[in-house]
N, C-alpha and C positions, 0 to 999 in steps of 0.2 A: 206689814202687820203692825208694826211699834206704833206707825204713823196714825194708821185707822185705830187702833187701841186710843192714840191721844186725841185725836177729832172726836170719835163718836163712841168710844169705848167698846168698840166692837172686839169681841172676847173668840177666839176659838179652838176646837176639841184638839183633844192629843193627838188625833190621827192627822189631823191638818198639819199641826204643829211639827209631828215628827216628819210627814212630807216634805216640809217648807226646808225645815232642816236639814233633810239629807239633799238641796236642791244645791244651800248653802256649802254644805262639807264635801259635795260635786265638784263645785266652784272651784272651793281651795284648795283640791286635788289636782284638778286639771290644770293651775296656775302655779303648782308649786315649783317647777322647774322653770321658773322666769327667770332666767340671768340677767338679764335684762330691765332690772326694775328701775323703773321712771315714777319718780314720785308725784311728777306736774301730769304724768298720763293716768295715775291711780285716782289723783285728786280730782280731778275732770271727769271721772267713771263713777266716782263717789256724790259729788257734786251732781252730777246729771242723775245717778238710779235716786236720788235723794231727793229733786226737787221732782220726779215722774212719780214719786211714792205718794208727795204732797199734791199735786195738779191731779191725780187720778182718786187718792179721797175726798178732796175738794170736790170734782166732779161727783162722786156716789153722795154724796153729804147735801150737796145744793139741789144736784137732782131729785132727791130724795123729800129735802123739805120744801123746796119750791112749785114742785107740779110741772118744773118744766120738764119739756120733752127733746131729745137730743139736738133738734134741727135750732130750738129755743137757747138752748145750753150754748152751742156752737156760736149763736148770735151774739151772747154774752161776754161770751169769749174773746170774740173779734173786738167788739167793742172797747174792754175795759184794754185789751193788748195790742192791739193795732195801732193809737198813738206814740204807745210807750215804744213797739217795734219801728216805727216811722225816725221817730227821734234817734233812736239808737243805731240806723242805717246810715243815717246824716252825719250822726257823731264818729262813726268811726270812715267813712266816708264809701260806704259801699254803695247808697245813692248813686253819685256820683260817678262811680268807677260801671256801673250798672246804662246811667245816659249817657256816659263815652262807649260804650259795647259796639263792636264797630259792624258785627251782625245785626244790632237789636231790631230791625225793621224788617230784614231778611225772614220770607215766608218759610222756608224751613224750618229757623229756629221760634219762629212764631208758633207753628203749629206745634212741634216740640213742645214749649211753654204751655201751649193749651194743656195738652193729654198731661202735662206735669201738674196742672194747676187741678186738672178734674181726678188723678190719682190721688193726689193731696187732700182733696175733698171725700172722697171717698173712704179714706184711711182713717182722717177725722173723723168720719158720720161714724165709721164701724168702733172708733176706742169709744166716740160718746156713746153709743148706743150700747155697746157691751159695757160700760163702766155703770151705767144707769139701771140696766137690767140687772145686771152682779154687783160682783163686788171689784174693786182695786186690786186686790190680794187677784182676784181670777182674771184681769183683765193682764195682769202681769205673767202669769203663767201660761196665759195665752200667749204673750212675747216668749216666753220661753220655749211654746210647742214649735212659733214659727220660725227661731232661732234651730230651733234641730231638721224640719227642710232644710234651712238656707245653706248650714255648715255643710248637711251632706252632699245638697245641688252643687256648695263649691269645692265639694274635696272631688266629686267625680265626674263635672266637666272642667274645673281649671287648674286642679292639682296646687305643682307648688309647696304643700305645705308637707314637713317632714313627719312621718310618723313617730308619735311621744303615746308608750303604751298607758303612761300616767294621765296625760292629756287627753286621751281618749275614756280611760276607766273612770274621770273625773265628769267628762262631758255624759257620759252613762248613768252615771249615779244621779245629774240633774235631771236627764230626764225621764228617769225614774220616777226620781219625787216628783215630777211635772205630771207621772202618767198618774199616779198614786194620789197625788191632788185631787187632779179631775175625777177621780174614781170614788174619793171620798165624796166630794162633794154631791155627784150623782147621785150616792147611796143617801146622802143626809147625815152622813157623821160627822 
């Protein structure tokens, strides 16, 4: 929200607001018994929802004033990042560790690589195309809705994880404000 507010000034209502917010006080409910804290794994958390805040208003901003249309956007995308991703494979030498892969040729992991390379695409079409039609702010609460599948799909086929009633009532409260979002929005408030 800070982000699109500094791009495009985009402003919005108390009910959004106070959604957002309890999505946030979710968060730090459900994190507060971290014993565990890692400052190089916060900063990485921080770092990554910080530059996806920016790369998805960027995306609503360009699409919005450009005319272009997601498959356009997407092209754009490759384009201006694909060099810079090339060089930075080389540099840290994944390249390279990638043409010694001593499957790489192997039709299994060939076809593997396909169906990975055409999910990927896919994923992309669906953030451009929802970032273009909405907003940043909604394409993010979308991660949030599918962030509450994923956690329940892994609490109840792989387990593992210990029951935290704080941890749970913090995961609740996000996605509350997550359901409370979408609800506003629907409405037009």
């Amino acid at each position: 929200m800070i982000v699109e507010y500094l791009l495009v000034r985009q402003n919005y209502t108390r009910p959004i607001l106070g959604s957002v917010t309890l999505i946030v006080f979710g968060a730090f409910i459900a994190g507060s018994r971290d014993l565990s804290f890692d400052s190089y794994g916060y900063l990485v958390v921080f770092l990554s929802n910080f530059t996806t805040a920016i790369y998805l208003a960027t995306i609503a901003r360009i699409g919005k004033s450009s005319g272009l249309n997601s498959f356009g956007l997407m092209w754009c995308n490759r384009i201006l990042c694909g060099p810079v991703l090339l060089l930075w494979t080389i540099f840290r030498g994944d390249l390279e560790m990638t043409m010694n892969f001593p499957y790489l040729l192997s039709p299994g992991f060939l076809v593997v690589l396909l169906f990975s390379c055409i999910l990927a695409f896919f994923l992309n079409y669906g953030i451009f195309l929802n970032t273009t039609l909405n907003s940043a702010l909604t394409q993010t609460i979308c991660g949030n809705l599918k962030d509450l599948f994923t956690i329940t799909l892994g609490w109840v086929f792989f387990g593992g994880l210990p029951f935290d009633l704080l941890n749970v009532i913090g995961q609740l409260l996000g996605f509350i404000g997550s359901g409370l979002y979408a609800y506003y929005k629907l409405i037009g408030k």
